[in-house]
C-alpha positions in Angstrom: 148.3 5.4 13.1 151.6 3.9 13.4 152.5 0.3 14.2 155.5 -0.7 16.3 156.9 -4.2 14.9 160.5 -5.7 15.6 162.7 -3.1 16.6 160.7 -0.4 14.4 157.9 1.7 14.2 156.2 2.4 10.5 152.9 5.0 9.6 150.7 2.5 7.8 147.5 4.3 8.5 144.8 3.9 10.9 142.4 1.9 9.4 145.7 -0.6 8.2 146.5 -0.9 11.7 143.1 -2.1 12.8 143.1 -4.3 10.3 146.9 -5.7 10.9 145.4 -6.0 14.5 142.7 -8.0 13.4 144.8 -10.4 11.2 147.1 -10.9 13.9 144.2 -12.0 16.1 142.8 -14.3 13.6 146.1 -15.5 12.3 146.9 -16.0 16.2 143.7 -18.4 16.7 143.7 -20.3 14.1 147.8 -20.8 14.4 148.5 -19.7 10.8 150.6 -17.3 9.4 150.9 -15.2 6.8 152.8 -12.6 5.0 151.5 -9.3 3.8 152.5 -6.3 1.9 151.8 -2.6 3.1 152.9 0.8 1.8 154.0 2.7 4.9 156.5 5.5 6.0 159.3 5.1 7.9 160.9 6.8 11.1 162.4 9.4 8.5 159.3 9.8 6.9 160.7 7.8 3.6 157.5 6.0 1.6 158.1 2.5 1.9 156.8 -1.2 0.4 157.2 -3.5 3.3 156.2 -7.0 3.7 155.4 -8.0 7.2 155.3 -12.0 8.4 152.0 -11.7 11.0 151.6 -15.0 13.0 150.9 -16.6 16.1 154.0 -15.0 17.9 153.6 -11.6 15.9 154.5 -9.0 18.8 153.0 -5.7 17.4 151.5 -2.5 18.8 149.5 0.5 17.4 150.1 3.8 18.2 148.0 6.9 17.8 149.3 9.8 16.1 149.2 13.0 14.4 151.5 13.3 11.6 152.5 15.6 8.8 152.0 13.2 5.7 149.7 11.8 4.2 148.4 8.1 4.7 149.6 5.5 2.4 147.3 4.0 0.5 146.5 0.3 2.0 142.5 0.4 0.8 143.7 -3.2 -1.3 145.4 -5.0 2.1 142.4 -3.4 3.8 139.6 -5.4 1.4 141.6 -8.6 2.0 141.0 -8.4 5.6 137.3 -7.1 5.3 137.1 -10.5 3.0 138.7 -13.0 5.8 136.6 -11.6 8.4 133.8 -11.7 6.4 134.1 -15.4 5.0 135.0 -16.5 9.0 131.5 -14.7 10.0 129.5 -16.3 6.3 126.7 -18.8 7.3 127.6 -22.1 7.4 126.1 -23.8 4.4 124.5 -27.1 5.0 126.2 -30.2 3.5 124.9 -31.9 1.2 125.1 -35.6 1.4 128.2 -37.2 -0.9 126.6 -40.1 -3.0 128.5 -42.4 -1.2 126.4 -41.5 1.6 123.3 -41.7 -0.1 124.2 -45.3 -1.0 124.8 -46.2 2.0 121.8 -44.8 3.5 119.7 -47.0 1.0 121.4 -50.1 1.7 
């Protein structure tokens, strides 16, 4: 899958691009921003390291594809975002109470 961004389109893969998408969303709600690093080939089909700044105001699109090479390898970048996704989704944890608070509650 390629990914249009700026004025450019790059390969990154398709299961990169889902999961720029998905940072973008979550970067998007929470306001944040963040820069990540992809492998991904360019418009003359040059293997390339690029670091991309995804945001609130990231303007990005995927497009499906068929292409003569390869994907690049993004399994790490693709982890990181599995782990975001799956720490936003975890079970909250119940607090436990400070013992400033327990103090207080035995006053």
């Amino acid at each position: 899958m390629r990914i249009g961004y700026g004025e450019g389109t790059l390969l990154v893969g398709d299961s990169a691009a889902r999961a720029l998408m998905t940072l973008a969303a979550i970067e998007a709600e929470d306001s944040t921003a963040r820069s990540v690093h992809l492998a991904a080939i360019d418009s003359g089909g040059v293997l390339r390291e690029v670091d991309l700044l995804i945001g609130p105001a990231t303007m990005m699109t995927t497009i499906s594809e068929t292409s003569e090479f390869d994907e690049p390898d993004n399994s790490a970048f693709e982890e990181i975002v599995a782990s975001i996704v799956a720490a936003r989704h975890a079970p909250v944890q119940p607090e436990t109470q400070s013992p400033v608070d327990t103090a207080i509650d035995e006053i």
